[in-house]
C-alpha positions as semicolon CSV with decimal commas, in nm:
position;residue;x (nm);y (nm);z (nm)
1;X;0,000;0,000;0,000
2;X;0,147;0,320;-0,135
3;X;-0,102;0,558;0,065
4;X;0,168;0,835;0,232
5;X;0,194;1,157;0,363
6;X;0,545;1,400;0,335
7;X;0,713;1,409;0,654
8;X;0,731;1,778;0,761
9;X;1,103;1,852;0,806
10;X;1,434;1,721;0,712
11;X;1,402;1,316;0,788
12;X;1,820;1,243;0,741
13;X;1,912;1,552;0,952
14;X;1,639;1,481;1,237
15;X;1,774;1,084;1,311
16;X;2,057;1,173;1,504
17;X;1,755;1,366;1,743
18;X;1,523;1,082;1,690
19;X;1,824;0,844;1,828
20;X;1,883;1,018;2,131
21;X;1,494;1,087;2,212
22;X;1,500;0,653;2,160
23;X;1,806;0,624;2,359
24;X;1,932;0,394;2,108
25;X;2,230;0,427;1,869
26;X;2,151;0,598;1,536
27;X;2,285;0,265;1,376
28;X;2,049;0,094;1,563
29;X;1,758;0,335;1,412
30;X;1,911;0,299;1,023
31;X;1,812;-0,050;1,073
32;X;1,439;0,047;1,142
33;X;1,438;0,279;0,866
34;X;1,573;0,039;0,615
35;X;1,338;-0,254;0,760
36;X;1,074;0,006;0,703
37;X;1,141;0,120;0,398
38;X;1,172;-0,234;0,267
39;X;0,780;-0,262;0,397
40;X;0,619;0,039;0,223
41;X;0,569;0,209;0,588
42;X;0,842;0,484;0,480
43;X;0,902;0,644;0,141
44;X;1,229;0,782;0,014
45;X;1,169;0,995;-0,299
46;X;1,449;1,145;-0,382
47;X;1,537;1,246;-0,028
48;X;1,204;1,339;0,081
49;X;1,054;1,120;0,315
50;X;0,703;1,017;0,315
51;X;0,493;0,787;0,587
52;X;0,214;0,559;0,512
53;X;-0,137;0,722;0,571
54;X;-0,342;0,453;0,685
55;X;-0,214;0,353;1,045
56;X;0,030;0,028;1,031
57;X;0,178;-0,072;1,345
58;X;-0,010;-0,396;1,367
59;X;0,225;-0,444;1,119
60;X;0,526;-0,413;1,338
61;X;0,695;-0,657;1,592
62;X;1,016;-0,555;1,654
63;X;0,983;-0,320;1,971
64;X;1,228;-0,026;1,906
65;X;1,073;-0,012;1,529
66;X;0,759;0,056;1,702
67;X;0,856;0,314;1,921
68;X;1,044;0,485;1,620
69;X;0,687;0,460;1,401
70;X;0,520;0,628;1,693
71;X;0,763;0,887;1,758
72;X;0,707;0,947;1,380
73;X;0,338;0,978;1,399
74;X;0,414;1,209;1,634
75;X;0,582;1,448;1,439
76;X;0,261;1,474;1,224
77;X;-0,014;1,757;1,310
78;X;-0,265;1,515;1,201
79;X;-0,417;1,150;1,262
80;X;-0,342;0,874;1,020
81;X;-0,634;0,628;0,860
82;X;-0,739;0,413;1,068
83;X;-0,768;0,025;0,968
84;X;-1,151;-0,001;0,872
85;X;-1,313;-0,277;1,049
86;X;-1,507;-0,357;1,339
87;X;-1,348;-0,198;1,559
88;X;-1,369;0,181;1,790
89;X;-1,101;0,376;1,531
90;X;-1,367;0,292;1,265
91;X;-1,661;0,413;1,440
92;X;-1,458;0,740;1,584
93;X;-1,393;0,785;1,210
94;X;-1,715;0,756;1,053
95;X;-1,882;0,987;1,313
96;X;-1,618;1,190;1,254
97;X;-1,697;1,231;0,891
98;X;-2,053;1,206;0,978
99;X;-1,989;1,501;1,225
100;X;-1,771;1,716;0,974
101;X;-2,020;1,678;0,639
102;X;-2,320;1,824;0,867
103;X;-2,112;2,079;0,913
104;X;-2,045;2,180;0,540
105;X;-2,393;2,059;0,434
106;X;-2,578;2,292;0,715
107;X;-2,424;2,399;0,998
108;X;-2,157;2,679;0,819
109;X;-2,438;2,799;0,634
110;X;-2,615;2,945;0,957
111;X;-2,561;3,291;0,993
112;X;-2,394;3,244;1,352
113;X;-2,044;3,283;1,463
114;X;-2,063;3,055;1,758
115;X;-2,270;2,782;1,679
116;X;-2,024;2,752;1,407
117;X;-1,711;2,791;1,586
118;X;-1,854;2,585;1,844
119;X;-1,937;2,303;1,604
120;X;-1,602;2,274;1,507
121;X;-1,476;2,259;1,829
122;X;-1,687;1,976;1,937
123;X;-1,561;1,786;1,609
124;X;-1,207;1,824;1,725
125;X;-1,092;2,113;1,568
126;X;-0,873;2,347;1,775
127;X;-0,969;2,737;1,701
128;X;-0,811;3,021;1,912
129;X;-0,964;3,328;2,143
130;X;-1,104;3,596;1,871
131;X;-1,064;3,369;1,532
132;X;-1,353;3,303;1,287
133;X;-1,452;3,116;1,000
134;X;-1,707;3,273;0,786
135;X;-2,052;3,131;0,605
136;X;-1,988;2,835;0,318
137;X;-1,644;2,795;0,358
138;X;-1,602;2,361;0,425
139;X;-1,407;2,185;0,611
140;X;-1,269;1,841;0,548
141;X;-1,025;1,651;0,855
142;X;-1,234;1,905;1,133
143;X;-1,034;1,700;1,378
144;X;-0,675;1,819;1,278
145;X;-0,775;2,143;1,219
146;X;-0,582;2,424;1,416
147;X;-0,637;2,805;1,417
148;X;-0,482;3,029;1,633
149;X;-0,574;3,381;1,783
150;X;-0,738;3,689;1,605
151;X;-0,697;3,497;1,271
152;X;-1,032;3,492;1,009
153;X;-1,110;3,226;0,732
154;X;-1,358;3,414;0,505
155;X;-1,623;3,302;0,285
156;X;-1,686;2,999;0,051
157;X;-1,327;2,876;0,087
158;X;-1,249;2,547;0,180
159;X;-0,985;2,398;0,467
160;X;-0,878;2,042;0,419
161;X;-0,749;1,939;0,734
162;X;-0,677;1,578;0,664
163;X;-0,324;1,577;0,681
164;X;-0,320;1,844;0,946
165;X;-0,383;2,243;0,857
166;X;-0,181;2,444;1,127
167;X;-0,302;2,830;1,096
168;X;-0,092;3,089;1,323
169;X;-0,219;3,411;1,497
170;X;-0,377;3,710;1,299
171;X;-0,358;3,531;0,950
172;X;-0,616;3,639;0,698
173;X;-0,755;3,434;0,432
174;X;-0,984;3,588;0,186
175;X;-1,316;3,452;0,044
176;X;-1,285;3,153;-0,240
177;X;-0,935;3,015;-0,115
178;X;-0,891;2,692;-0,159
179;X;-0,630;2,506;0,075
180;X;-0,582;2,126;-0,014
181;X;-0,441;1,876;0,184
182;X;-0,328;1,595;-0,058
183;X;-0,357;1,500;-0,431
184;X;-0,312;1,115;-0,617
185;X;0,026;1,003;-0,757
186;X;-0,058;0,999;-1,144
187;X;0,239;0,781;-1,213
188;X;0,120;0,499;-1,013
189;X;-0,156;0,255;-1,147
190;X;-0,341;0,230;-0,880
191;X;-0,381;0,615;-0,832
192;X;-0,255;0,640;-0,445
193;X;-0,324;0,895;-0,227
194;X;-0,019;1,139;-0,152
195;X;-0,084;1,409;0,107
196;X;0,111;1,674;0,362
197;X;0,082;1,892;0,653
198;X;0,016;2,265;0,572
199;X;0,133;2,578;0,770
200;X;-0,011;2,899;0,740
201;X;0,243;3,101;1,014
202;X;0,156;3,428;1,194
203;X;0,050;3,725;0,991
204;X;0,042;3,591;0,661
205;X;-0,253;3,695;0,431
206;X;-0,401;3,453;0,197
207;X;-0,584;3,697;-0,100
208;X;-0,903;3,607;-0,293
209;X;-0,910;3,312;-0,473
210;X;-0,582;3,154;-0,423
211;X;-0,492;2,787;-0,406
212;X;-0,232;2,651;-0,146
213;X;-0,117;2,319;-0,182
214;X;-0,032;2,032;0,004
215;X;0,254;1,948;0,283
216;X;0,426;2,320;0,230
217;X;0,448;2,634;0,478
218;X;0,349;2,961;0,441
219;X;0,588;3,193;0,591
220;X;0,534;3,443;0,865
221;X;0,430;3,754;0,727
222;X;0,387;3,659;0,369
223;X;0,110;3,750;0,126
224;X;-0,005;3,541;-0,168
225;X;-0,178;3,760;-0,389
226;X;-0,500;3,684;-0,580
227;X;-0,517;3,388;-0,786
228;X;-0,222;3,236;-0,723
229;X;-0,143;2,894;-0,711
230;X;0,131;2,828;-0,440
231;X;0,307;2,453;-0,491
232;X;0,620;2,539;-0,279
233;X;0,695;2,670;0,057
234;X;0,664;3,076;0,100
235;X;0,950;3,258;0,249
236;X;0,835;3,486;0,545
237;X;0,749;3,805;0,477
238;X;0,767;3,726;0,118
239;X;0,501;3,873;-0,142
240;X;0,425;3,668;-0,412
241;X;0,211;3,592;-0,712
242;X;0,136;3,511;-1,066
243;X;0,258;3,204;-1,223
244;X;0,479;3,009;-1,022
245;X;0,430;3,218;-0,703
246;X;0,711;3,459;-0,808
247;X;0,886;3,711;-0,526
248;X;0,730;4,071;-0,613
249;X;0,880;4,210;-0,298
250;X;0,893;4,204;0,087
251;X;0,644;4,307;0,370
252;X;0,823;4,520;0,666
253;X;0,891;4,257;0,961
254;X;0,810;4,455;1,274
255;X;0,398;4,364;1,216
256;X;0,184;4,388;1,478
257;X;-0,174;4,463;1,378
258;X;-0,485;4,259;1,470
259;X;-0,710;4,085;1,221
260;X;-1,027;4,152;1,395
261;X;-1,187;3,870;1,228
262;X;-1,455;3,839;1,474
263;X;-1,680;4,125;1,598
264;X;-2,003;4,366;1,615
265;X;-1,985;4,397;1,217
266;X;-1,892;4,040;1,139
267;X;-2,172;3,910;1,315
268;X;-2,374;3,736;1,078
269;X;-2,064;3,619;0,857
């Protein structure tokens, strides 16, 4: 199974931390990564390392193996597949899903700040003092969604969440953004799912109708402009836009304004 999800940071430069966290050797922890790799659990595409998506350590017996998968895990803002079956992941996960699509079918649609908010919340999803998400915008992952203070989401945009969305304090993201968690590997035949964390840091403003893709960051301070498509990571306090999300210049770096996504005027958004 080829299902996988890009490891947020530098895999090879992180072992010798990983090693020492394990107590173990990093010899010792090679070993686990080649036994690993040789078992689809871990993917090494031309130095970037990816993790299976659909939770796998029934599959492992070796003991310091499976401490090393779950320190991985840990490392992820977001929860893997579980194993469908009879079992209580499953049912977590379908009311989860259950949960989430009355959301986007009904709940964001009423004109109500805090029965939305608090919807979410109840779902899982982890939203800061002061932060909103406006009317029509969906959600998909609700549980490993996290917003943090004074930040606003704004209208008919959609968060996917499932392989973890991380949004910082006083970020702004316009109406008809689009921020997607994952896409299919074309090259394989059977069309697996590939998939990575997103970070959206402090300050940054997302403009109308941009499209962020999946397992990059979005620097502190930066602004994507309108209709840009943004494939790579954004540098803070970068500005950038058009094809390619090209540098057009630099924001100043001593910000400190407040979003005010939420208040008497926003109300009914």
């Amino acid at each position: 199974m080829k299902h996988r999800i890009k490891l947020p940071f530098a895999f090879e430069e992180r072992l010798p931390e990983f090693a020492a966290t394990l107590q173990v050797e990093p010899a010792q922890l090679h070993s686990c990564v080649d036994w690993m790799l040789a078992q689809q659990l871990l993917f090494n595409e031309g130095g970037r390392y990816w993790l299976c998506s659909v939770e796998a350590g029934h599959r492992i017996s070796d003991p310091l193996t499976s401490r090393f998968y779950a320190l991985l895990k840990q490392q992820l803002p977001t929860h893997l597949v579980p194993r469908y079956g009879r079992n209580w992941a499953t049912l977590k996960d379908r009311w989860l899903r259950a949960w989430e699509q009355a959301y986007n079918i009904l709940i964001n649609k009423i004109p109500s700040h805090h029965v939305r908010i608090a919807w979410l919340r109840l779902g899982g999803a982890r939203i800061g003092k002061g932060s909103s998400v406006w009317r029509n915008t969906e959600v998909l992952g609700i549980e490993n969604l996290v917003i943090g203070e004074d930040s606003v989401v704004s209208w008919h945009g959609l968060l996917d969440a499932r392989a973890g969305l991380v949004i910082g304090d006083h970020v702004a993201i316009a109406s008809h953004v689009l921020i997607i968690a994952g896409s299919h590997d074309v090259m394989e035949p059977e069309f697996w799912s590939i998939s990575g964390p997103i970070y959206i840091d402090d300050y940054a403003w997302i403009a109308t109708r941009a499209t962020i893709g999946f397992g990059l960051r979005v620097g502190r301070g930066s602004v994507v402009t309108a209709c840009t498509l943004v494939s790579k990571d954004i540098a803070p306090y970068a500005i950038v836009g058009g094809s390619g999300a090209k540098v057009m210049g630099h924001r100043p770096e001593d910000l400190r304004y407040r979003v005010g996504g939420k208040g008497l005027f926003t109300l009914f958004h």
